[in-house]
N, C-alpha and C positions, 0 to 999 in steps of 0.2 A: 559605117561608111569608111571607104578605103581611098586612097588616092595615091599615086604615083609622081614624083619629084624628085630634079637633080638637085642637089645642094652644094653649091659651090665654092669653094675654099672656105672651108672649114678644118679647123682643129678636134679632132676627138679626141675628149678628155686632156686638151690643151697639149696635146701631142704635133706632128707633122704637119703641113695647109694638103690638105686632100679634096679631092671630088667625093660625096656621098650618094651613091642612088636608090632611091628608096621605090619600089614596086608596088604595087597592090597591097600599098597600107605598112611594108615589112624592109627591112633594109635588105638590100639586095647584095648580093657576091661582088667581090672587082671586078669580073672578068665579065659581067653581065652587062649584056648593051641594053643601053635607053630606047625606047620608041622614039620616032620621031618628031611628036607633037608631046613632048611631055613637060610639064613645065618645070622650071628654071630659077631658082632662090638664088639671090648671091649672099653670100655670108661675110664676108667681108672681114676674112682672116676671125671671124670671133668663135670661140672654142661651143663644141659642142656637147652637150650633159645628155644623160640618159632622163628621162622624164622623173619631174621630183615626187618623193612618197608621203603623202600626209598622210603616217598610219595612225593616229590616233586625235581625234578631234570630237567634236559635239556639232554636230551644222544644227539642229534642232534650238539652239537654246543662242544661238549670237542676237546683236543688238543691232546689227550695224544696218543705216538705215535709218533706225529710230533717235528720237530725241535722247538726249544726255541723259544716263540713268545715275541717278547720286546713290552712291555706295557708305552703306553704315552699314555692314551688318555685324555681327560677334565674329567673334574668334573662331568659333569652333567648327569642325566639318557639318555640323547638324546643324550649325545657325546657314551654314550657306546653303546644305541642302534644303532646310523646308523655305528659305525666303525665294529661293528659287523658283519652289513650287509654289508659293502662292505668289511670286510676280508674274508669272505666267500669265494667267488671271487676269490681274492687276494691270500690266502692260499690253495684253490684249496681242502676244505673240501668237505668231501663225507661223508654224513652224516650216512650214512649203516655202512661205515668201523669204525666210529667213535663211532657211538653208540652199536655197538657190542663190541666193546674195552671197553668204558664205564662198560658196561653189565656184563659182562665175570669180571670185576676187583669186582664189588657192590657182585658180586654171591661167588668170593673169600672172600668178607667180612663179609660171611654172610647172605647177604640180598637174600630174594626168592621173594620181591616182589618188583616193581618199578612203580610209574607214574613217565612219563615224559612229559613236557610241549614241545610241538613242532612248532617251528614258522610256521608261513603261514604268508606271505605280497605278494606284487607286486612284487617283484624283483625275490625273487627265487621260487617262487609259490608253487605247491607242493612238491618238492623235499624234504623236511626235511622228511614230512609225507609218502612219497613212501619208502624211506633209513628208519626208524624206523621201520617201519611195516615190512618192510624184515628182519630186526632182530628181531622184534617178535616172527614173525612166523619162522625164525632159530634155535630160542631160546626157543619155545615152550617144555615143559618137565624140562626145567634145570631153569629158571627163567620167571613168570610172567613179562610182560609188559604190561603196562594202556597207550593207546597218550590221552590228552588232548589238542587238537588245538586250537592253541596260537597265536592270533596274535599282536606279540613282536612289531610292529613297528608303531602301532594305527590300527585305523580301519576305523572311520569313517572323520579321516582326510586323508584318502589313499582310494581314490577310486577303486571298484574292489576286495578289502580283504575280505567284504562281502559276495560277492559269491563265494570267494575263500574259508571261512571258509564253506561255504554251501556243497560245494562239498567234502571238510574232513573231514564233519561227513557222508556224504553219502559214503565214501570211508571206512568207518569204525571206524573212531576215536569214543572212549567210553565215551570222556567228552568234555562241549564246554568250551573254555576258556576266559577270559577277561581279559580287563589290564587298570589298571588308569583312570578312565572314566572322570575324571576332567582334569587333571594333562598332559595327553596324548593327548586323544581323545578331547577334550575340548567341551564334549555333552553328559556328562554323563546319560540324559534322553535317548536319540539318543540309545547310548551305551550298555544300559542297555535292551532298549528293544530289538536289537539287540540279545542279547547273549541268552536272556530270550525265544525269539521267537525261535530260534534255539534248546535251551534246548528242550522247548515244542513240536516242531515239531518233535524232534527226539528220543524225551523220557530219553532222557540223562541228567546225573546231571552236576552241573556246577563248574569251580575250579576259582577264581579272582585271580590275581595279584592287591593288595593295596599295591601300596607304598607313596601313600598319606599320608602327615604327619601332626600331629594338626589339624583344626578346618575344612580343606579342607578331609583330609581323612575320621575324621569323618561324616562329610557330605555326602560323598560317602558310609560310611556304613551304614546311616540312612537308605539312597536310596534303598541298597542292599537289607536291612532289608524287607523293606517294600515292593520291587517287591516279595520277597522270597513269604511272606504271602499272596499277589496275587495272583500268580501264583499258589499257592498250594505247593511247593516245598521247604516243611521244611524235613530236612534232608537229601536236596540233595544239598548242597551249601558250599563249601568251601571259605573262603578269604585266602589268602596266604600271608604272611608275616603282614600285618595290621600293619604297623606303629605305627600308627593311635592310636593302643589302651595301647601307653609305654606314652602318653604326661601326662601332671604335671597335668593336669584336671579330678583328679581319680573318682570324683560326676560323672562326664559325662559319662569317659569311665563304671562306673560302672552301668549306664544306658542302656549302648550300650551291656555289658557284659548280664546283665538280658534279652532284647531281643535276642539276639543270642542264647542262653542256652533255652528261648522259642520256640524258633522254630528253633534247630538243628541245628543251623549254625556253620561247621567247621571252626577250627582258625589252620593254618599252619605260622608254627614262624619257624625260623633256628637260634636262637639266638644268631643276628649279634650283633656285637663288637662297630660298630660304631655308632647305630642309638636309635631310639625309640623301643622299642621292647616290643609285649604283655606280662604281667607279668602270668606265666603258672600257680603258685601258686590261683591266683583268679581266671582265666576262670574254672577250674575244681574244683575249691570248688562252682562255681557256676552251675556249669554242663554242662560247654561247652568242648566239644571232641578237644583235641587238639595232633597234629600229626608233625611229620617234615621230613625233607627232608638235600640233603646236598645243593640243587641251583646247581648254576652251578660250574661245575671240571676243572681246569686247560684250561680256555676257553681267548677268550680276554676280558673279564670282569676282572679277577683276576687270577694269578697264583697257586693259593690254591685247594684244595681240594683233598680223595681220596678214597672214596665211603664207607669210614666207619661209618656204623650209631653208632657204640657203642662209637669214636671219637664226634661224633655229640649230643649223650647222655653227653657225658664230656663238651661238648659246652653248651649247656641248662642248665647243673647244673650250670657254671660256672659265666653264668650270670644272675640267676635265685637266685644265693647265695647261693643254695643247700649244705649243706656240711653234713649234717646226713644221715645216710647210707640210711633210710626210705625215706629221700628226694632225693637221690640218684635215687633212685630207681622208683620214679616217673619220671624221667627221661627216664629213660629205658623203662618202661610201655608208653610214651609218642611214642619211637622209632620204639614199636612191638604195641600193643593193640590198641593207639591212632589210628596212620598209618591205621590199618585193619579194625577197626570202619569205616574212614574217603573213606575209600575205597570200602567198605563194601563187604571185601574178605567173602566169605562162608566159615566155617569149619578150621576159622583157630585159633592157638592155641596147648598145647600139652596136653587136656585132650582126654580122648576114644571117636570114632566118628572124632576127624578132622585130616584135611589133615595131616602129616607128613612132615610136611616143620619146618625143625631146624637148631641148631647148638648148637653145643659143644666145651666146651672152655675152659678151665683150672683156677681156681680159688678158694680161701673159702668163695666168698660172692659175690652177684650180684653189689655193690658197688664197692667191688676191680674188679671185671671184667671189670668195667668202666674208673677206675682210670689207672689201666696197659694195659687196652685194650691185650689182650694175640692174637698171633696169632689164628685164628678158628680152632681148633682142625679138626672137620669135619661138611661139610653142608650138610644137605638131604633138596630132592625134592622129593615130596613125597615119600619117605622111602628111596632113593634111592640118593647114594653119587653123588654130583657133586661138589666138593671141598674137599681138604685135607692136613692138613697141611700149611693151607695159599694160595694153590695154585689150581686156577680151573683146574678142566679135560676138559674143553674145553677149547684150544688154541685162542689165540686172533689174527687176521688177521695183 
């Protein structure tokens, strides 16, 4: 659904107070006249953003919604993976109602576009991916959604996930997913051609889960590296989170930095607090695309989160040491730009010619936007409000 809208005194990118006009869904030229009946936003000097990128999230597995989940689990990545999978169960999630809920709050924040990694294992088969997909397609118009099939719980240590993921790209999933080919799956060759064959069969790019850390993760990216170049499949290859490339060995990671930036390898960071964490300053002086995401929302991994990427630009600065507005600001270009690169959204952006997916926010500078987070003044999809005031026009179930 398309619509056409002047927007009035507005700042792009907290630049100059201008007129905006936005045509059948797309921002229009300067020199383009409006129709006569078209309607009329005032913006009210607040600076305009290009639509924010949730590239990497879980909508399938949030709580939000549901009663307070008490959090005990272990330490370890396997203690939160299987309590996961048997709270599912346990909690009686629906992943449709959940990830609509998700949806509906990221589109309040802002966000027009989202991937979401969605489990696939033996225990609850496709359900994640059937409950997603129907809020896609609910949601069609008011928010993109991307599934990436994910299978959270190994693959080739769980017999059967294999052709489960077979059948979720044939179901329509846009991206195949992986996860710890070492660390997990304990066959990272196995693993790898796995995900690789699947990409290839089905012309789809690929997103990893690394959360290998030190000499074991980077070994997993060598791997990566070098199926990528095989395969042919430079610039369709995300790593997610990469550990791997925050350790003290900065000769090596700056090794591993150089190949990734040769052959288009995406770096998605959410720049956690506790861990190793790619430093964002070098991948993109090197020229590697780097994008984020918030992970996962108020799920039983952690009780955090709430679907705000310009929160999540304050995360990246913060650990990144950013404190100059310019550095700031690479943050934010990380949360819009990176994201759509790594997604490789068509026409997005707020020059003439692309979509009209924005928001408007109140502020004197794209740094303070970030520091105060303001509520979203108003979001369009293509030209057309689906948020305001903080608050989506579509109700959440």
């Amino acid at each position: 659904m398309t619509h056409s809208v002047l927007l009035k005194n507005v700042r792009p990118m907290s630049g100059p107070v201008t007129d905006i006009l936005i045509l059948d869904g797309k921002f229009a030229a300067g020199d383009a006249a409006p129709p006569d009946d078209i309607e009329s936003i005032e913006g009210e000097n607040a600076i305009l953003l290009p639509g924010l990128v949730e590239a990497h999230t879980h909508l399938d597995k949030s709580l939000l919604g549901l009663p307070w989940y008490r959090n005990e689990v272990g330490p370890l990545l396997m203690d939160k993976i299987t309590n996961e999978r048997n709270s599912k169960i346990a909690l009686g999630i629906d992943p449709r109602i959940q990830s609509e809920r998700q949806a509906i709050l990221s589109m309040a924040k802002g966000s027009t576009h989202i991937r979401s990694h969605v489990d696939v294992d033996t225990v609850h088969g496709l359900k994640g991916i059937e409950g997603v997909m129907a809020t896609q397609q609910k949601m069609r118009g008011w928010i993109d959604i991307e599934l990436v099939a994910f299978p959270q719980s190994g693959m080739m240590t769980r017999k059967g996930t294999v052709e489960l993921m077979d059948e979720a790209m044939q179901m329509g999933c846009e991206v195949v997913g992986g996860l710890d080919p070492c660390a997990i799956d304990r066959d990272p060759k196995g693993h790898l051609d796995t995900i690789f064959s699947l990409a290839e069969r089905y012309g789809k790019p690929l997103d990893i889960h690394l959360h290998e850390r030190g000499e074991m993760g980077c070994f997993s990216m060598e791997m990566i590296i070098e199926r990528t170049v095989a395969s042919g499949m430079q610039n369709q290859v995300v790593v997610s989170h990469a550990f791997c490339l925050g350790q003290p060995d900065r000769l090596h990671v700056a090794q591993l930095t150089e190949q990734l930036a040769k052959h288009g390898i995406r770096i998605m960071t959410t720049g956690p607090a506790a861990v190793t964490a790619p430093v964002i300053r070098e991948l993109r002086e090197a020229g590697v695309v780097v994008c984020s995401g918030s992970d996962g929302i108020r799920d039983t991994w952690g009780p955090f989160g709430n679907a705000c990427m310009l929160e999540r630009a304050m995360f990246l600065s913060q650990r990144n040491n950013f404190r100059r507005d310019d550095e700031v600001e690479v943050a934010l270009d990380v949360c819009t730009h990176g994201g759509a690169t790594t997604m490789a959204i068509d026409s997005y952006g707020i020059t003439p010619g692309c979509d009209a997916d924005c928001v408007l926010v109140d502020g004197e500078s794209l740094a303070e936007v970030i520091a105060s987070r303001p509520v979203r003044k108003r979001v369009l999809k293509r030209g057309r409000t689906v948020a305001e005031n903080g608050e989506s026009l579509l109700l959440a179930p």
